[in-house]
C-alpha positions in Angstrom: 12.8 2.0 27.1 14.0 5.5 26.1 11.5 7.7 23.4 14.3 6.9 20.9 13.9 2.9 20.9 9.8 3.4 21.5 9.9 5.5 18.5 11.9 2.8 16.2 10.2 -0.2 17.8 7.5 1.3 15.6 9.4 0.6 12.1 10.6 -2.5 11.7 7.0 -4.2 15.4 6.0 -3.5 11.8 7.3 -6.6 10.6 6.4 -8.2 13.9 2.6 -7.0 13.0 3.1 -8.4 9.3 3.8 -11.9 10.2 1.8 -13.4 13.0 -0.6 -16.1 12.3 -3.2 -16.9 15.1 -6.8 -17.2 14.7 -7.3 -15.5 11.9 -9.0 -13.4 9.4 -8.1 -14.9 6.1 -7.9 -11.6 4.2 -5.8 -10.1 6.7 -3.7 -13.2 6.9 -3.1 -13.1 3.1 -2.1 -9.5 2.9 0.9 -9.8 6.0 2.1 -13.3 4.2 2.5 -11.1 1.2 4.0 -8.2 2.7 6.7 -10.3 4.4 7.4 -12.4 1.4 8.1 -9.3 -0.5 10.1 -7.9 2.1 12.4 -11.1 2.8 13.0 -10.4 -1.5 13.6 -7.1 -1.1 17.4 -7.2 -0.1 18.7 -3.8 -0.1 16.1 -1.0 2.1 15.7 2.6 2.0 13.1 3.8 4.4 12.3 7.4 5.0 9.9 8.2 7.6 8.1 11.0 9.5 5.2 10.4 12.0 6.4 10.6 16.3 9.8 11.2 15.1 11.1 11.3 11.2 14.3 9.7 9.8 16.4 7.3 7.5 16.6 3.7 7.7 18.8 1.3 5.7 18.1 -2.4 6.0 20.2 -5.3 4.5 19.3 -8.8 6.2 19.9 -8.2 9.6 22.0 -5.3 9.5 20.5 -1.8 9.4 21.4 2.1 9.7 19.4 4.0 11.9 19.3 7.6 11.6 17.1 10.5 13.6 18.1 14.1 14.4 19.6 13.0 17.8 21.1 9.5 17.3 22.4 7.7 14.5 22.9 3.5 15.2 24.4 0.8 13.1 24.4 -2.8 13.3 26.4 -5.4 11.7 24.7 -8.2 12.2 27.0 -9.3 15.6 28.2 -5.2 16.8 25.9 -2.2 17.3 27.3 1.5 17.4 25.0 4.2 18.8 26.3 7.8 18.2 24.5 10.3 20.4 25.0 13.8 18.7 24.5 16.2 21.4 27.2 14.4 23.5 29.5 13.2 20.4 30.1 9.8 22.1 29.5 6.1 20.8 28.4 3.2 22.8 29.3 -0.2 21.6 28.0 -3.1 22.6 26.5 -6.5 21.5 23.1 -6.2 22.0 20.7 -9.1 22.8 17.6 -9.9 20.8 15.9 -7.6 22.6 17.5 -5.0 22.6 17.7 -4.9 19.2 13.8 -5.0 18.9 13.2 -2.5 20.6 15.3 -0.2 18.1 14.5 -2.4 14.9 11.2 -3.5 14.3 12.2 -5.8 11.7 14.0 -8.0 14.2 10.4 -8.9 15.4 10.8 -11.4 12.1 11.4 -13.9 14.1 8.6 -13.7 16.1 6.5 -14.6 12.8 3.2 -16.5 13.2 3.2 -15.8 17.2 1.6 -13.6 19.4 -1.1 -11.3 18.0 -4.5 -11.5 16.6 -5.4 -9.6 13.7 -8.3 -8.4 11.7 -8.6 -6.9 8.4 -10.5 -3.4 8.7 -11.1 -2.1 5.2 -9.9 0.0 3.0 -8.6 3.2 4.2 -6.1 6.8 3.7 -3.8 8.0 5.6 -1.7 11.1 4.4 -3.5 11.4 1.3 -2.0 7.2 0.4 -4.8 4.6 0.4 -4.1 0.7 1.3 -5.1 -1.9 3.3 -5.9 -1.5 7.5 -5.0 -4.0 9.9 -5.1 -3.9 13.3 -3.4 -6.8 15.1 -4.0 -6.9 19.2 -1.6 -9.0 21.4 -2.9 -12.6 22.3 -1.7 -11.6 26.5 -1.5 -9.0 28.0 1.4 -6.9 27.6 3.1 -2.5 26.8 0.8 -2.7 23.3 -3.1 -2.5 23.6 -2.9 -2.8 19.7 -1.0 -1.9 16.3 -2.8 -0.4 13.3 -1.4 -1.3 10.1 -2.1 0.3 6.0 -0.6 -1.8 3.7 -0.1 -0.6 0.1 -1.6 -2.5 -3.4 2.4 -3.4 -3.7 2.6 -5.2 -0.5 4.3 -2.2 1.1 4.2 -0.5 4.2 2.4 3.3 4.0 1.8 3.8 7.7 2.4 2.2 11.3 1.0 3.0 14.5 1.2 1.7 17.8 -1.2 2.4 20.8 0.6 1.1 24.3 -1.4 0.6 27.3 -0.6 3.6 28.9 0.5 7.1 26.8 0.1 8.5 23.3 0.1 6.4 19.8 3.0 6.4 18.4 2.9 6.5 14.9 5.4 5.8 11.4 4.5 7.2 8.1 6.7 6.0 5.4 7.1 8.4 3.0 9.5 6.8 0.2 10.7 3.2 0.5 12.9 2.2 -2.2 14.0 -1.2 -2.4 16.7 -4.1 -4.0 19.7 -1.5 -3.1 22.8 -2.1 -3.6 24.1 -1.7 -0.1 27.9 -2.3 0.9 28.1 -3.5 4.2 30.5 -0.6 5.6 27.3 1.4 5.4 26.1 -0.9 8.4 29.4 -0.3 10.7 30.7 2.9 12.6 33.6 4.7 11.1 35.6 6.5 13.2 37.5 8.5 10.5 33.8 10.3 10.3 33.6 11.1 14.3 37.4 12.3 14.8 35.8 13.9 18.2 33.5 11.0 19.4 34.4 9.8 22.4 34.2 5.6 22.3 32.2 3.3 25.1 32.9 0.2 24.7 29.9 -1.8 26.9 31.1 -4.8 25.7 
């Protein structure tokens, strides 16, 4: 996995880490529940973020606009276009479940109630915003050790981080995440009339 998709994994194993019901610590269980319910009513998403890497993410369902200072991704819901700026090509393809996972950690949605353990730590601040911690660790082993979570009064997300087994945390820090968007689904497809120079690869 390339720093780019261990980077956005972060965003969105966030709603991996908000739905997973094992053993559990009723608290913490009551506070992910929550979260996701407010997300699934959230329709349109604005996220901007900061943290390993900062960026813009636009979420509708199971489309979403990805965009960093090197790569900018879309995803219809069936095609994903990845426009790398440094070489001003696009790769298309139809990624697998997986694959799209690892760039948007809301896909892990439909992972809910599976997987991780988690406990509710308290009351804490990160970046000068106070919420809810939760630190969810996988059920086998696997790349994450563990995934620290603050959670917001409103059910929202303030921070993310993930520590894998081997290397540095990497960590999300929302800072403004505006919701119920009108979003028009062009915003969630490549257009070519904006990239006259991009060179197209079709992996298809």
């Amino acid at each position: 996995m390339n720093k780019m998709n261990r980077i956005y994994t972060l965003f969105f194993l966030l709603m991996l880490t908000l739905s997973l019901s094992a053993q559990q610590d009723t608290k913490a269980k009551n506070i992910l529940d929550k979260t996701v319910e407010k997300y699934n009513q959230s329709k349109g998403i604005s996220v901007i973020f900061g943290g390993s890497q900062s960026g813009k993410l636009l979420l509708k369902g199971e489309k979403f606009q990805l965009t960093t200072q090197d790569v900018t991704t879309w995803f219809d819901g069936q095609t994903q276009w990845s426009y790398l700026k440094q070489n001003e090509e696009v790769n298309i393809s139809t990624p697998t479940p997986e694959e799209l996972r690892a760039i948007n950690p809301y896909a892990w949605l439909s992972l809910y109630k599976q997987g991780f353990n988690y406990r509710y730590s308290g009351v804490k601040t990160r970046e000068g915003k106070q919420g809810h911690e939760i630190v969810l660790t996988p059920q086998t082993k696997q790349d994450i050790q563990s995934i620290t979570l603050l959670i917001g009064s409103d059910y929202e997300p303030i921070y993310i981080g993930i520590l894998p087994t081997e290397g540095q945390m990497q960590e999300f820090i929302v800072h403004n995440y505006r919701t119920q968007l009108n979003l028009n689904d062009n915003a969630f497809r490549f257009d070519k009339s904006k990239y006259p120079n991009a060179e197209i690869i079709d992996m298809r």
